[in-house]
N, C-alpha and C positions, 0 to 999 in steps of 0.2 A: 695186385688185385686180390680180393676178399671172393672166392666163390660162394655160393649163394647155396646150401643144400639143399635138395627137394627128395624129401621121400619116394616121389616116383622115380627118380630117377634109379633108384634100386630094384624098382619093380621089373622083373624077367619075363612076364606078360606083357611089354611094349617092344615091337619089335626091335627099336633103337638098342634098348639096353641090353635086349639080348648080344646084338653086332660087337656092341662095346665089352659086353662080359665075356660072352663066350666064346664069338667066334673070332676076335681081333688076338684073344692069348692064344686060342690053338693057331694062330695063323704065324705068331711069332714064332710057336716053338718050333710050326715046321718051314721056316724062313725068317730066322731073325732078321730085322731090318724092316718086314714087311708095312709095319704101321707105318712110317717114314716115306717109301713107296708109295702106299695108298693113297697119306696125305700129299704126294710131290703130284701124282696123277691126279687127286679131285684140284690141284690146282691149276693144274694145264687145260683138263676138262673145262674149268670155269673161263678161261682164257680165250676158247675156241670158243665157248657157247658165246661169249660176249663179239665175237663175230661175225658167227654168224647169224647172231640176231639181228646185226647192223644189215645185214643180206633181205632175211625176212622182211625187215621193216621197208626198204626199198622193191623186194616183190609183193607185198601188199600194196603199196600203191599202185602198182601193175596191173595186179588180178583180183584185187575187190573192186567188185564194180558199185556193190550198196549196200549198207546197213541201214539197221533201224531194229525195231524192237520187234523184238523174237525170231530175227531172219538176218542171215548175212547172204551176199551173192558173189562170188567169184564167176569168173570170164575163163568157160573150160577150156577152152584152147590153149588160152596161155598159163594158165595153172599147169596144165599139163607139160609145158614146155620148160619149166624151171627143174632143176635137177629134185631128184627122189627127197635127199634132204630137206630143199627147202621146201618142198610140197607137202612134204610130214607137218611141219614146222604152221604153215600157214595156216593148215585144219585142225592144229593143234587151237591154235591163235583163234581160228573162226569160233570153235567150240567153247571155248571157257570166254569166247565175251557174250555169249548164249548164256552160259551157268556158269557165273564168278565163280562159285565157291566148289564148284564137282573136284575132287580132290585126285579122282582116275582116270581123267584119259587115258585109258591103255592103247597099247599098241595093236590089237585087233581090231579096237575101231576105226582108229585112223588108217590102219593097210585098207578093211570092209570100203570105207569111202573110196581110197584110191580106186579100188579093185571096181568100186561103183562107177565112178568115171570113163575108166575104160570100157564096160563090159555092162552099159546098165540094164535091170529088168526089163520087162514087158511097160509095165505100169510107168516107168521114168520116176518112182519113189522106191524108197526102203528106209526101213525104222533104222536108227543109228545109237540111240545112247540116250539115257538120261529123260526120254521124252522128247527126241529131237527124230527129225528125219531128212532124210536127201531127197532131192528132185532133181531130177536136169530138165530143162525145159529153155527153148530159142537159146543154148549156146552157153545156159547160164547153169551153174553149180550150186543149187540152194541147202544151205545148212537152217535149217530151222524148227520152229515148235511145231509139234502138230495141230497144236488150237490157235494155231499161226496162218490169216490169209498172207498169200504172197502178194506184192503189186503186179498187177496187170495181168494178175489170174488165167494168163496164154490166152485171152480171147480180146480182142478189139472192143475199145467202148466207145461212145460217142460222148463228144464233151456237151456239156450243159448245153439247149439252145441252137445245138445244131442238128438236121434236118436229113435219117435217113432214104439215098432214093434207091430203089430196086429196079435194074434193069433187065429184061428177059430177053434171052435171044428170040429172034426173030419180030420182036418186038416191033410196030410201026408207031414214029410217032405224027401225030400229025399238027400242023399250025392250029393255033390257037388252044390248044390243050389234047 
């Protein structure tokens, strides 16, 4: 094969190039071998992760309970019951089918929601990332936009045509109306 040169690829203002120029020779000189290692580990890495995404994808069928546009819902219960991993994993998942292209899910947001689950505010919201926020609300774990209604907005509706009655205690009724 013919490599391809790209001028950026020399440029030491992308952090890649730095990894590759600078810190992969100082890494040999103080453990040669090192490159060799690194690349034997990001291939074990990719091995696992190919795993346990097979994991993920059968606890999302568990703990999402609905999507739609600008809102996912997981089932806190049992979101909570799948191990720390794959619970990383799944709000990872929630979140970038929210914002395809967010390039950072960090790790402080996704612990923030954990920590939200267990331990939520007063409110049962918090802003999350990106323009996204959490909700808990009847049992459920909402990841969503903030110019985002949720379904079933927590209060009972009435479907089309049907007819609400109010009954008061002590109420008497009597025949015929």
């Amino acid at each position: 094969l013919q490599p391809s040169l790209d001028a950026s690829n020399q440029d030491t203002r992308y952090y890649r190039n730095r990894l590759r120029q600078e810190l992969t020779p100082h890494l040999e000189d103080l453990n040669p071998g090192a490159r060799q290692r690194i690349w034997r580990m990001a291939e074990l890495l990719r091995e696992d992760s190919a795993v346990l995404e097979a994991q993920v994808e059968a606890a999302w069928q568990v703990c999402c309970q609905e999507t739609g546009t600008g809102f996912v819902a997981f089932d806190a219960s049992r979101l909570q019951t799948q191990p720390l991993a794959i619970q990383r994993r799944l709000i990872r998942r929630g979140i970038a089918r929210l914002h395809h292209g967010l390039q950072d899910i960090d790790y402080t947001s996704v612990e923030r929601t954990l920590d939200f689950l267990r331990l939520p505010t007063r409110s049962k919201q918090r802003d999350l990332i990106a323009g996204l926020r959490l909700e808990l609300q009847q049992g459920c774990l909402w990841l969503a936009d903030w110019k985002t209604d949720l379904p079933g907005a927590g209060w009972p509706q009435l479907e089309p045509g049907s007819q609400f009655q109010l009954h008061l205690p002590g109420e008497i009724s009597l025949p015929g109306g």
